[in-house]
PAKE-29902 format. One record per residue (C-alpha): x, y, z. Coordinates in steps of 0.001 Angstrom, whole numbers, padded with zeros to 6 digits, always signed. Layout:
XYZ;...
# end
This chain:
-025456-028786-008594;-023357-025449-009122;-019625-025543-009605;-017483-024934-006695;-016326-021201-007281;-012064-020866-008009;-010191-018264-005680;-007760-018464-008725;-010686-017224-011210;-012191-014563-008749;-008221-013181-008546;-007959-013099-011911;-011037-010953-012043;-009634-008263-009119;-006508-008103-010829;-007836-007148-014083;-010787-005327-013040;-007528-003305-011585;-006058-002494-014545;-009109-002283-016946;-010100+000710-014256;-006916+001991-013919;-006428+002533-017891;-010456+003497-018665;-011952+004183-014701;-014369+002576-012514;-016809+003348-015609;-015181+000500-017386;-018162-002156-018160;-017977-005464-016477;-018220-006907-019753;-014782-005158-020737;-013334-006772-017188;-014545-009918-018266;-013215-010133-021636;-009685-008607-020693;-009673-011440-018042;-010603-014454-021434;-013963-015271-019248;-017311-015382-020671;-019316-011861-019704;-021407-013307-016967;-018517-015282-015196;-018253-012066-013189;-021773-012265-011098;-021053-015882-010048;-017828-014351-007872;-020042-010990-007658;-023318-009564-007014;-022485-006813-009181;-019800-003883-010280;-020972-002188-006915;-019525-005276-004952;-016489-006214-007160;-014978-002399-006397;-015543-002666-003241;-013590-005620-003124;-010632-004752-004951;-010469-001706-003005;-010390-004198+000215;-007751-006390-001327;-005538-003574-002898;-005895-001840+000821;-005021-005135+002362;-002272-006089+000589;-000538-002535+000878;-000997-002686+004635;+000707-005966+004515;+003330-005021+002752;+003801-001344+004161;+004056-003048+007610;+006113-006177+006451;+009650-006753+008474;+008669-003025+010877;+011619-003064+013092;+010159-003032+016532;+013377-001322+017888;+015115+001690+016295;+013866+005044+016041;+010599+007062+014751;+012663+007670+011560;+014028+004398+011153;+010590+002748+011402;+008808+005407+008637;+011321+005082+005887;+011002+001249+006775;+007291+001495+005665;+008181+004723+003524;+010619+001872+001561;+007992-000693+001403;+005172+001624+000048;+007531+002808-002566;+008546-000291-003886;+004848-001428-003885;+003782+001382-005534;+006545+001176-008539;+005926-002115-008987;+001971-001915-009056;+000854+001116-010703;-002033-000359-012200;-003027-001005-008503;-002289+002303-006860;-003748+004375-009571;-007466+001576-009195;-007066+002654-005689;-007064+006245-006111;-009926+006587-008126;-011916+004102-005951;-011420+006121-002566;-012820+008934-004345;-016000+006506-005578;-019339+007738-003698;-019915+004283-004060;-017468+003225-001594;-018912+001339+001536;-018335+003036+005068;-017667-000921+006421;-015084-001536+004067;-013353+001800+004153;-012960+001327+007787;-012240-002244+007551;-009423-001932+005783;-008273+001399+007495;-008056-000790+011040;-004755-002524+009189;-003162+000755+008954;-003758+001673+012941;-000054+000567+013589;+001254+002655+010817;-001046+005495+012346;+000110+004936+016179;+003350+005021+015633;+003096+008590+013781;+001062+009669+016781;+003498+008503+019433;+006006+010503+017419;+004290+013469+017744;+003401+012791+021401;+007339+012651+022107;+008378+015398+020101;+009726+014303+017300;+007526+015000+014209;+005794+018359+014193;+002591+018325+015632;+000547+018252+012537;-002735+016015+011802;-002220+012356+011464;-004478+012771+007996;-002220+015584+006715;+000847+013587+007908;-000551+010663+005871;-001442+013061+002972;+002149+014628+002523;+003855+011058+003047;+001652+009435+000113;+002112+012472-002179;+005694+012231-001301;+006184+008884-002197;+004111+008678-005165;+006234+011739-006480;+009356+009224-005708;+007368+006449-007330;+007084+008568-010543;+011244+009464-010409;+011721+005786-010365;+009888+004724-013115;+011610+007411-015273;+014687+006214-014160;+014977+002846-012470;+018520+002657-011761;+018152+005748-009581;+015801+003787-007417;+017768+004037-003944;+018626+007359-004946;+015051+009070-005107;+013786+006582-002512;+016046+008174+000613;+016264+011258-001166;+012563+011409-001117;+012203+010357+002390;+015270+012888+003443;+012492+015147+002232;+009433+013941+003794;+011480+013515+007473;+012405+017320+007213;+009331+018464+006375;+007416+016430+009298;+010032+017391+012088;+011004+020884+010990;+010514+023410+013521;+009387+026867+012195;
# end
């Protein structure tokens, strides 16, 4: 009879697989995931078919979780503006606090790899995030520009802040609404 498998164990594994592939890339070996994590190499494929299946799920979770968070506490009332530096804030402070995370996640989105199913799993938690940019543009009041090239400038934005702030933490509010001020005006400029 086969041991029941431990969420705790197969977290461990996603969270380390996160930063063994942030610091070396998805080309990492699962034995190097394994060790990092103090399990024996094959503990991986019990929680795992393969490498294939265990970067597909730690893109799902590290998508998942930044949804949550991103969205966490959106004000229902209040403006367009007041709503995206809500989930501006929250990405930001996700982001500083979990580089290992964001920089697995860039690297896997660029994975050929990556599953369609799970890419567009995880991008149905984002479709408040993206409705409320396109009723913003509906109304007037962001340019009308893409969605994706919205979404492009706003994580490039906030990454840049991300990088300020880990340079110099105590400046944290100041580059966060700094950087915003300077996402806002470039979204609802009119040239």
């Amino acid at each position: 009879m086969s041991r029941p498998k431990s969420e705790e164990k197969r977290n461990t594994l996603l969270s380390v697989a996160a930063q063994v592939f942030a610091k070396n890339g998805l080309s990492a070996s699962t034995a190097s995931i394994t060790s990092a994590a103090g399990m024996a190499e094959g503990t991986l494929f019990v929680y795992f078919k393969g490498k294939d299946e265990l970067i597909n799920a730690l893109y799902a979770e590290i998508k998942n979780d930044l949804a949550e968070t991103m969205l966490f506490g959106h004000p229902q009332n209040g403006s367009v503006q007041e709503k995206l530096y809500h989930v501006w804030s929250n990405y930001v402070d996700w982001g500083a606090k979990n580089p290992d995370r964001l920089a697995a996640l860039h690297k896997i989105k660029v994975w050929e790899g990556l599953k369609a199913e799970v890419r567009e799993a995880t991008a149905e938690r984002f479709c408040e995030l993206q409705s409320l940019t396109e009723s913003a543009i509906a109304n007037g009041a962001v340019s009308e520009l893409p969605y994706e090239f919205i979404l492009a400038v706003f994580s490039a934005q906030a990454e840049t802040t991300m990088q300020f702030i880990k340079r110099e933490p105590h400046k944290s509010d100041f580059y966060k609404e700094n950087g915003f001020k300077m996402f806002w005006n470039g979204i609802t400029a009119k040239g």
